[in-house]
C-alpha positions as CSV (number, residue, x, y, z in Angstrom):
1,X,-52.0,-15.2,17.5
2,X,-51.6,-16.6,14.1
3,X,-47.9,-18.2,13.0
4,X,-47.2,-16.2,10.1
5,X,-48.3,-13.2,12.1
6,X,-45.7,-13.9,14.6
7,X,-42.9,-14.9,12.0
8,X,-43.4,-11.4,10.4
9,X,-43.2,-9.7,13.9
10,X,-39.8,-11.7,14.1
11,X,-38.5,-11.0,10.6
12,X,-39.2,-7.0,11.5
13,X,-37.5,-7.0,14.6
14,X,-34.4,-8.9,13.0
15,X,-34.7,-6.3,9.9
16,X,-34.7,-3.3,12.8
17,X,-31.6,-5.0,14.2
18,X,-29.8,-5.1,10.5
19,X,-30.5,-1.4,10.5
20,X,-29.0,-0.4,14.0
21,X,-26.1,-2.6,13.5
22,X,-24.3,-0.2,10.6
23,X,-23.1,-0.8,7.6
24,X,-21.0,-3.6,6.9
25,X,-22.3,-6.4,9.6
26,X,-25.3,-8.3,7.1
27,X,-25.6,-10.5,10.1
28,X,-29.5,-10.2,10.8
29,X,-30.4,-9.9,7.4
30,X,-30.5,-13.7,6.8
31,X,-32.6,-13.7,9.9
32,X,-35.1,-11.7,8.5
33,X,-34.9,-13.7,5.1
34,X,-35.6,-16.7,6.9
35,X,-38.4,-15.0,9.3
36,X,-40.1,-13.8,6.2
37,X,-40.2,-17.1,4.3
38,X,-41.5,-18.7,7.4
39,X,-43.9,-16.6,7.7
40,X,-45.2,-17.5,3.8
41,X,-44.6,-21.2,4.6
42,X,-46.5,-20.6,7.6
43,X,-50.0,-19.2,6.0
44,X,-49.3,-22.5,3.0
45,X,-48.3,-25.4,5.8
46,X,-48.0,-23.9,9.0
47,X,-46.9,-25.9,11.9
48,X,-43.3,-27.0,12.1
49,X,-42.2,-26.8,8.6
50,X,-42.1,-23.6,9.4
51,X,-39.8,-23.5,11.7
52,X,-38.0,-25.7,8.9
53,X,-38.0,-23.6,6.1
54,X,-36.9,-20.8,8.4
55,X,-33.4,-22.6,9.4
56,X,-33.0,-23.5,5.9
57,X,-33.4,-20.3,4.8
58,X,-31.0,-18.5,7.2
59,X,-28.3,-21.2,6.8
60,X,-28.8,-21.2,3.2
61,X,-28.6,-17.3,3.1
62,X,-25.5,-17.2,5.4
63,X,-23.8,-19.4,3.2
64,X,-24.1,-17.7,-0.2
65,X,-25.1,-14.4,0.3
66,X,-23.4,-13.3,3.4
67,X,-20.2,-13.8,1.9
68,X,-20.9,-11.4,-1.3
69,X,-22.2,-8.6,0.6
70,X,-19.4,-9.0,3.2
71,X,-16.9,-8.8,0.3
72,X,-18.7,-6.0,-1.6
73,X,-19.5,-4.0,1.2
74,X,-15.6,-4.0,2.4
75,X,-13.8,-3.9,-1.0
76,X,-11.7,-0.9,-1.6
77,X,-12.1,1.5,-4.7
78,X,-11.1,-0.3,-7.9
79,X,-9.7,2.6,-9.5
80,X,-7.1,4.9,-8.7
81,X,-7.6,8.1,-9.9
82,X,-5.7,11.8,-9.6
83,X,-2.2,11.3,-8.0
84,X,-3.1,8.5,-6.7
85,X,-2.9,6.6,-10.4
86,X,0.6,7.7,-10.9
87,X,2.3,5.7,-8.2
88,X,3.8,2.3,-9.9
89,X,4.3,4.2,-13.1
90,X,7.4,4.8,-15.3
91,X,9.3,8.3,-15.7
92,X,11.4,9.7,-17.5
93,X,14.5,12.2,-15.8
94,X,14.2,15.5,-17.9
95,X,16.1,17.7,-15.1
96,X,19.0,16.0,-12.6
97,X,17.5,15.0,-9.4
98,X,19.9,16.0,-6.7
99,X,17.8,16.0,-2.9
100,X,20.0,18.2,-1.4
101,X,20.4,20.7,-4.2
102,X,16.5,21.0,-4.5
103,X,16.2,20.2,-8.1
104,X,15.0,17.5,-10.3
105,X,12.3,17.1,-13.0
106,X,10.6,14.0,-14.7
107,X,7.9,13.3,-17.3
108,X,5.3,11.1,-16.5
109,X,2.3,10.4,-19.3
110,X,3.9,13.5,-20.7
111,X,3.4,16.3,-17.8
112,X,6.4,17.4,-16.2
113,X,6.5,16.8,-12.5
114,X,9.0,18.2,-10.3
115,X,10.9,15.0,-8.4
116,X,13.1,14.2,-5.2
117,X,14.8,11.0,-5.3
118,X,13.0,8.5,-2.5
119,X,16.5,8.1,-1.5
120,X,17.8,11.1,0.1
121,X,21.1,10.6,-1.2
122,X,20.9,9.4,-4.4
123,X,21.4,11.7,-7.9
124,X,19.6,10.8,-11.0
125,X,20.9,12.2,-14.1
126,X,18.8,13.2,-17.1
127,X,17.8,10.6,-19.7
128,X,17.3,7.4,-16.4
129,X,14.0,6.0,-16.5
130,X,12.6,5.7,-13.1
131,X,9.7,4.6,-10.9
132,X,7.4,6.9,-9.3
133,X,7.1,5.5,-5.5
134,X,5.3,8.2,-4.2
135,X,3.2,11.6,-4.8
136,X,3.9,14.1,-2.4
137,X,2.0,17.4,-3.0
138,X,2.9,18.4,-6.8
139,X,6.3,16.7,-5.8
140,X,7.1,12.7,-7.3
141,X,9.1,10.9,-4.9
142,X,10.8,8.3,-7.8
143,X,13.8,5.4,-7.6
144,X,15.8,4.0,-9.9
């Protein structure tokens, strides 16, 4: 059987092996990389080097790709959006927050929210600026 022949058998079964392994490994891949290029190297030279150009491949591919994908492929969303976006931001008391009274209003980016203080105990009077800590339902949970 020819060597190039065989190196593209082994670049598909390390490809196959990506696939089955899920998203997020990009373990095989530089496998396959490396299988492939031997294979070319292998109908140009053949013999050894291609069993050179293959390690050098891989190794080279493990080092500098690997690290990319890994990082892209486990990075969280960049952007915060809905709800989510308002946590960390300012706001201002328009309506005393008292916990156990059940009342309290703020304004954040202009929209009126209704608010509990994070800490159960605490009152907030009218006029504080404040820090929204949490989004619970249509309900800020803020802090002084």
């Amino acid at each position: 059987m020819a060597g190039w022949l065989i190196w593209l058998i082994v670049a598909c079964g390390f490809g196959a092996g990506e696939l089955l392994a899920g998203a997020g490994s990009f373990f095989l891949a530089p496998f396959a990389i490396g299988a492939a290029l031997a294979a070319a190297a292998s109908t140009v030279v053949g013999g050894t080097a291609s069993g050179v150009v293959f390690i050098l491949a891989t190794v080279l591919t493990l080092m500098s790709v690997r690290p990319l994908v890994h990082h892209r492929l486990n990075s969280g969303p960049e952007l915060r959006t809905g709800a989510a976006a308002l946590v960390g931001r300012q706001a201002l008391v328009t309506e005393r927050i008292a916990n156990h009274e059940g009342v309290g209003r703020v304004r954040i980016d202009g929209e009126v929210w209704s608010a509990r203080a994070f800490d159960e105990d605490t009152v907030i009077e009218p006029g504080t600026s404040v820090q929204v800590v949490e989004i619970k339902g249509a309900t800020a949970l803020v802090m002084e």
